[in-house]
LUMBAMI-479390 format. One record per residue (C-alpha): z, y, x. Coordinates in Angstrom, 1 decimal, decimal comma. Each point is the difference from the previous one (the first is absolute). Example, Ala and Ser with C-alpha at 12.3 -4.5 7.8 and 13.67 -1.06 7.14 Angstrom:
REM residues 2
7,8 -4,5 12,3
-0,7 3,4 1,4
***
This chain:
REM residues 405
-20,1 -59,3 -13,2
-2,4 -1,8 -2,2
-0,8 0,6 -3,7
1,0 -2,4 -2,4
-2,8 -1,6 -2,0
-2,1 2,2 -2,0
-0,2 -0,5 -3,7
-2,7 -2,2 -1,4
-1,6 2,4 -2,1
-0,5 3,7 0,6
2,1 2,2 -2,2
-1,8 1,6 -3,0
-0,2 4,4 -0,1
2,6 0,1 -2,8
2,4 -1,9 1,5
-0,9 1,6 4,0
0,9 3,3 -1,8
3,2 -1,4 -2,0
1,0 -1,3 3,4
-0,2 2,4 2,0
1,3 2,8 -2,0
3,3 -3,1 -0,4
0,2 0,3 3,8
-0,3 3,9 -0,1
3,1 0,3 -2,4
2,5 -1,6 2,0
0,3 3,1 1,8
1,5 1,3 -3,4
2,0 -2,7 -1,3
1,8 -0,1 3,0
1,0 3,8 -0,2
0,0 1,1 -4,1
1,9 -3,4 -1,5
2,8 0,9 2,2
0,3 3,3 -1,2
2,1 -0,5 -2,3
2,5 -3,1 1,3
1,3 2,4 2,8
3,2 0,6 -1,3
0,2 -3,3 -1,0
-0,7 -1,0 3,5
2,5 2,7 1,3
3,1 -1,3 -2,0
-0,8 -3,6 0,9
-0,7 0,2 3,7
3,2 2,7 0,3
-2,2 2,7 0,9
2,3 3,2 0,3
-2,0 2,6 0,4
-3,0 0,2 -3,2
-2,4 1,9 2,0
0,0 -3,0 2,9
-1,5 -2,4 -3,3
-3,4 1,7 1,1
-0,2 -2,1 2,4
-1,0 -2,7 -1,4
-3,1 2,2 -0,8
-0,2 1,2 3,0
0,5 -3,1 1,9
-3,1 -1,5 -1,3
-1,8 3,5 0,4
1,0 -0,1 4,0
-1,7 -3,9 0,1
-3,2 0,7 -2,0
-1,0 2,8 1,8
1,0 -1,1 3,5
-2,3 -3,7 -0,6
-3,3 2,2 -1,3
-1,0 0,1 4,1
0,5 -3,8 0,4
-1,4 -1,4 -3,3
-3,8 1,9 0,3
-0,4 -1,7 3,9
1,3 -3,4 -0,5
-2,1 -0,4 -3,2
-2,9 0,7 2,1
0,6 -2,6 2,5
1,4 -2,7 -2,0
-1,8 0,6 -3,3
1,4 1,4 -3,5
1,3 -3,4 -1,3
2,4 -1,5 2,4
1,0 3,9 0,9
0,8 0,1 -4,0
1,6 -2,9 -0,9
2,2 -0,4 2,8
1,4 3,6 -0,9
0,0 -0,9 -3,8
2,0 -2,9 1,1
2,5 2,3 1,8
0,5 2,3 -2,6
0,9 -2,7 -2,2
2,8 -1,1 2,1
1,0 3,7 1,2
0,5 1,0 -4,2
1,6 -3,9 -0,7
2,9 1,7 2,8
0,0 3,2 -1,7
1,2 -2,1 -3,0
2,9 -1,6 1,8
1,2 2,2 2,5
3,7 0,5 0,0
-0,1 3,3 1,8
-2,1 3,3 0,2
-1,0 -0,3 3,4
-1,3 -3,5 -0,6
-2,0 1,4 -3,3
-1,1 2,8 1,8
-1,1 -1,9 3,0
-2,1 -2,3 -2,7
-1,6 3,1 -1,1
-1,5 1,1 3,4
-1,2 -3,4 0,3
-1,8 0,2 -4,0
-1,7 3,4 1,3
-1,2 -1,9 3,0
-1,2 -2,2 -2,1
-1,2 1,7 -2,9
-2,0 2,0 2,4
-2,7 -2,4 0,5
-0,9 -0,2 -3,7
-0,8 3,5 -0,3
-1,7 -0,2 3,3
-1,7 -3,0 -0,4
-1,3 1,0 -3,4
-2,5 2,7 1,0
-1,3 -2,2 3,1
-0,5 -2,5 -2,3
-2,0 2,0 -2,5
-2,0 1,5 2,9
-0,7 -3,4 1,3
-2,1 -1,0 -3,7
-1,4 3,2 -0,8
-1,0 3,1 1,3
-1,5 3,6 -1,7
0,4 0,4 -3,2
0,9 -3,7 -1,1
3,3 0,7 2,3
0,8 3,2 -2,1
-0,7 -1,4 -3,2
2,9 -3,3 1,3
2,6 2,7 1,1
-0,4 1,9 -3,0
0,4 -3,1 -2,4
3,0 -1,3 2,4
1,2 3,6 0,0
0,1 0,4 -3,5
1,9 -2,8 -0,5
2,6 1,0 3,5
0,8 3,3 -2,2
1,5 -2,4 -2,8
3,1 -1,0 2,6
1,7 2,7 0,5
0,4 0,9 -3,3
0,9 -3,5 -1,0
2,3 -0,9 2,6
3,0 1,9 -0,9
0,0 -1,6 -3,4
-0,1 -2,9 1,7
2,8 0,2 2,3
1,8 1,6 -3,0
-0,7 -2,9 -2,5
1,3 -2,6 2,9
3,0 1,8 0,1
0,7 0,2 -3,5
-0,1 -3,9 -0,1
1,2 -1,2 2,9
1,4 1,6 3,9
-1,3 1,8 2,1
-1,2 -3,1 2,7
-2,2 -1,3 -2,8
-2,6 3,4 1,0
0,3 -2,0 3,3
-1,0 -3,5 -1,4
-2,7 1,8 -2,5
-2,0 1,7 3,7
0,9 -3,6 1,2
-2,0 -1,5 -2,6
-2,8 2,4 -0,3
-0,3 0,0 4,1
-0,6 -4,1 -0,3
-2,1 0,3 -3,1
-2,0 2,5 1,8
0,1 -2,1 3,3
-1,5 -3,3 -2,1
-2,5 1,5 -1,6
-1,4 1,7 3,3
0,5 -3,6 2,0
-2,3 -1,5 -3,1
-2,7 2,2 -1,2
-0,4 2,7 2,7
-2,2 -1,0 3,0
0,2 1,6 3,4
-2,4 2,9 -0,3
-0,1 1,3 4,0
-3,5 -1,5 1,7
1,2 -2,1 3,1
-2,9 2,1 2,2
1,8 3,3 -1,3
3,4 -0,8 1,5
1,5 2,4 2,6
2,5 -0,8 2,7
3,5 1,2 -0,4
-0,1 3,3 1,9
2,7 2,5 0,7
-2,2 2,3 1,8
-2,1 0,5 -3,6
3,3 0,8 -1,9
0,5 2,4 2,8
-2,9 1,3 -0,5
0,0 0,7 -4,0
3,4 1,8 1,0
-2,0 1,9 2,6
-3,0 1,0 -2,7
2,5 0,9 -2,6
2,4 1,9 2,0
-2,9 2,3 2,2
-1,9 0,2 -3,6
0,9 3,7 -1,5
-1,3 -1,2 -3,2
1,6 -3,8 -0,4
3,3 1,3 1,9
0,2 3,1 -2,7
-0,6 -1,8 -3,0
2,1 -3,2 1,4
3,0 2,2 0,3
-0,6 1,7 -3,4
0,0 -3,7 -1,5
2,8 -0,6 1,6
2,2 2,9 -1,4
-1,2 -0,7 -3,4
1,3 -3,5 0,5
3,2 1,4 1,5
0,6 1,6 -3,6
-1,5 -2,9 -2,1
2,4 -2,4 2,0
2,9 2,6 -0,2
-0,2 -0,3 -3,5
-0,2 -3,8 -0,5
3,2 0,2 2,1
1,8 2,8 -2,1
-1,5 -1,0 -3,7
2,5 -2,6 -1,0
2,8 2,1 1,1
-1,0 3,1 -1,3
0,3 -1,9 -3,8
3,2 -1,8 0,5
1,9 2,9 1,9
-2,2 3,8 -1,2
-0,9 -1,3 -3,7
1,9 -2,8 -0,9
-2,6 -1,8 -1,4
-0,8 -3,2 1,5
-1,1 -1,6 -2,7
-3,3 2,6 0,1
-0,7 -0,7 3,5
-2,2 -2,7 -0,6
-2,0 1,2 -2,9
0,1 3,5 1,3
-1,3 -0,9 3,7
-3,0 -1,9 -1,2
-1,3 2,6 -2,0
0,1 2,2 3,3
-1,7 -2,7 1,5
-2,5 0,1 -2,4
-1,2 3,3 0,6
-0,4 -0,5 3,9
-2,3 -3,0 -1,4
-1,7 1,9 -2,5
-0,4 3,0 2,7
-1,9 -2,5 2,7
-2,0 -1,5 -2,9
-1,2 3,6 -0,5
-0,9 0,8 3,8
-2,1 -2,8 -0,1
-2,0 1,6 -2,9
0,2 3,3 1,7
-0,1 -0,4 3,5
-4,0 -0,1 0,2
-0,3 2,7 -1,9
2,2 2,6 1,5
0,9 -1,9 3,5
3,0 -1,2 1,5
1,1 3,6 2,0
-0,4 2,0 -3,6
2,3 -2,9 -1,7
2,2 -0,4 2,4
1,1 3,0 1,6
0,2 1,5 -3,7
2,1 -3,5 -1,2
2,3 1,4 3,4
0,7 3,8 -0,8
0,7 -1,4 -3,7
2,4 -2,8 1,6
2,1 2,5 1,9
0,2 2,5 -2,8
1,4 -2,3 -2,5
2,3 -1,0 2,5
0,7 3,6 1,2
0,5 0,3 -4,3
2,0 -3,1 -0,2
2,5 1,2 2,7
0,1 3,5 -1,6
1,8 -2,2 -3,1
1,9 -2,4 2,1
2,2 3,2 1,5
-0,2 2,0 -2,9
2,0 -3,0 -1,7
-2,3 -0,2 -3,0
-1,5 -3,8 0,9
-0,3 -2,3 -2,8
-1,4 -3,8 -0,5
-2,9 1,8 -1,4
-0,7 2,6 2,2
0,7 -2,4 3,0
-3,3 -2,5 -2,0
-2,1 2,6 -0,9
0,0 2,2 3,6
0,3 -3,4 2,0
-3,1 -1,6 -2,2
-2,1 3,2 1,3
0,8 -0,5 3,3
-0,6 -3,8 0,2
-3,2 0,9 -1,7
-1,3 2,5 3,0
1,4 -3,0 2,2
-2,4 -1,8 -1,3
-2,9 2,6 0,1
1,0 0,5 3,8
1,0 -3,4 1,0
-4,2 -2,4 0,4
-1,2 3,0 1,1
2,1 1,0 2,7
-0,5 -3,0 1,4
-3,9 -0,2 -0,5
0,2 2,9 1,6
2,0 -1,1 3,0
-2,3 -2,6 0,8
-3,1 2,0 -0,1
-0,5 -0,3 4,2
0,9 -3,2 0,8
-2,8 -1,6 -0,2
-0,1 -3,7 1,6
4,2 0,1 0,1
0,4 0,9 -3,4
1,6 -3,6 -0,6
2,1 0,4 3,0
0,3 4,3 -0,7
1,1 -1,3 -3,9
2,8 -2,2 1,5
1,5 2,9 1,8
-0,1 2,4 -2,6
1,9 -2,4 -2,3
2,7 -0,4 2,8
0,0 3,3 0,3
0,4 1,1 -3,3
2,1 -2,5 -1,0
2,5 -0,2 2,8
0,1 3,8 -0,1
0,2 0,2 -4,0
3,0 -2,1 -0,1
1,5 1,8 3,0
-0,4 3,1 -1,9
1,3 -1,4 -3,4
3,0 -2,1 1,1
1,0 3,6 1,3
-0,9 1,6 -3,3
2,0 -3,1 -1,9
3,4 0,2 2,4
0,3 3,8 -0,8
0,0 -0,9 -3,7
3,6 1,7 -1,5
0,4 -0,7 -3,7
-3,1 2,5 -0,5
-3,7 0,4 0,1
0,3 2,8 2,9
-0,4 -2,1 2,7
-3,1 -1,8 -1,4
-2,0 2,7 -0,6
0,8 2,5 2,7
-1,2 -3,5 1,9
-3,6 0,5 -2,2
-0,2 3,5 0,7
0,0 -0,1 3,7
-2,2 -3,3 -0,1
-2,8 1,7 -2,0
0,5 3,4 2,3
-0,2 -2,5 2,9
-3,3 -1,8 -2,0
-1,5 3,4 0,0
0,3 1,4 3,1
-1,4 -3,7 1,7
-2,7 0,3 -2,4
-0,7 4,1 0,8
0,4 -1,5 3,6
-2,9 -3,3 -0,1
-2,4 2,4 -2,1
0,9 3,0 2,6
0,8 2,4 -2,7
-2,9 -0,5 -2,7
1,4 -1,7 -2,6
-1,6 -0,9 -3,4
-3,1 -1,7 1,6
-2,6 -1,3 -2,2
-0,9 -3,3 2,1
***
């Protein structure tokens, strides 16, 4: 494998952070514009059962996380570019079959192949900042490309809603097809391969083994890796349930959109805030707080959901809080987890992201099959996750919670 021809001229800082924060938001375009086409898709494809639509969530969930390993290692060999663009290229053709398959399995099969695929961007992006800058210039690029991730989630349901309110539901498809090739010429033109030749590694099996070694015998990266990994469990459950819940609970799908990206909002407002705070107070103090808060509102939340007294707006305003202590608990967790690992920590990162991914979707496809007309299933699902949170955290920290480092 060989890297295509590196752009003439060396891509400026404004457009190195509009581009790489473009690669970093496939990851959400891919999941939130479908949100709300799956009944569309459902009624199309003959889809009997509505709970089985979250697979094509799910689906793409299953890909992403299972190509995190692979991306990290051949990217170190090969070099960022080719590693890139050839999955770039991929993901164009794996969404352009999304658009025309004529039968779930096929879309769904398309949609393991887009997480495969999609998973290099987000993997690639952070090697590719690391590569150009280091210390504090590295913090101030992911907080710029950061700030401007946080804006696609809350856009992206209006998106996918917009498309649908002008044309069907495969035009989502064509839109991803578009941005993926968009995305894929303006990375072959302007963004030069940032890996030194002397740095590259040989493809190594026995180092993956080894970052699944480190994380796994590590009390404190296996804790906080498992806590992550239950919060995602819920997060994911929810992406799952969310569409359903308005069309089937609340009649209301005409709020979904509007109503989901103000939740959204408030997970991006809350990790906006633990950047401001997190020095101050450190990441145990905000996190294991954001954690007890997570699980009482869903504790609260589940109180409602059996006492029958759920509403659109207690369903926002209670699922807002806990998205926002999802988003206190979330960075730091994972700063956290990776606290030990030293000269893996590429390699230790890779696993925790298949770890947490592959388990979080595990957990939430479970959480989103046992949906039944009602928000019970949902957030018994968040109540046990942030239990399970806590007790993996109590666990890493061996009982001392509330840390000041």
């Amino acid at each position: 494998m060989h890297a295509p021809t590196p752009p003439r001229h060396d891509v400026g800082f404004r457009e190195f952070v509009a581009l790489i924060a473009a690669l970093m938001a496939m990851t959400a375009l891919q999941i939130d514009t479908m949100l709300p086409a799956l009944p569309a898709i459902g009624h199309s494809l003959h889809v009997a059962n509505p709970n089985d639509r979250q697979w094509v969530i799910s689906a793409f969930m299953f890909g992403f996380g299972a190509a995190q390993i692979v991306h990290g290692p051949l990217s170190d060999r090969f070099g960022r570019r080719p590693v890139l663009l050839i999955s770039l290229a991929f993901g164009v053709i794996c969404n352009l079959t999304a658009a025309v398959a004529a039968t779930f399995p096929l879309l769904l099969a398309a949609r393991v192949a887009a997480g495969v695929a999609t998973a290099s961007s987000r993997v690639l992006a952070t090697s590719i900042v690391r590569d150009r800058f280091v210390g504090n210039a590295m913090a101030r690029v992911m907080s710029l490309v950061t700030i401007v991730f946080m804006v696609v989630p809350i856009a992206a349901p209006n998106l996918g809603q917009l498309i649908l309110w002008i044309a069907p539901w495969r035009w989502i498809f064509y839109v991803l097809t578009a941005a993926g090739l968009l995305t894929f010429l303006w990375s072959a033109i302007r963004l030069p391969e940032t890996l030194d030749p002397a740095n590259r590694l040989p493809l190594s099996v026995r180092r993956i083994g080894e970052g699944f070694r480190f994380v796994l015998m590590d009390r404190l990266a296996l804790g906080y890796t498992i806590g992550s990994t239950a919060l995602q469990g819920g997060l994911f459950g929810f992406l799952l349930s969310v569409q359903q819940i308005f069309e089937s609970e609340f009649h209301a799908v005409n709020l979904f959109a509007p109503v989901f990206s103000a939740m959204a909002a408030t997970m991006a407002a809350a990790a906006f805030l633990n950047s401001r705070i997190v020095m101050r107070f450190g990441a145990r103090a905000v996190s294991h707080r954001a954690v007890i808060g997570y699980t009482v509102f869903a504790t609260l939340h589940l109180a409602l959901a059996l006492a029958g007294l759920e509403t659109v707006l207690t369903f926002a305003v209670l699922q807002a809080l806990m998205m926002s202590c999802f988003g206190l608990a979330g960075a730091n967790f994972g700063a956290i987890a990776m606290e030990h690992m030293g000269r893996l920590a590429g390699t230790a990162s890779s696993v925790q992201g298949l770890i947490q991914t592959i388990g979080g979707i595990s957990i939430g496809a479970a959480i989103g099959a046992a949906f039944n007309g009602s928000t019970v299933p949902l957030y018994t699902g968040f109540t046990l996750s942030g239990l399970a949170a806590i007790a993996a955290v109590a666990f890493a920290e061996r009982g001392k919670l509330f840390g000041r480092s």
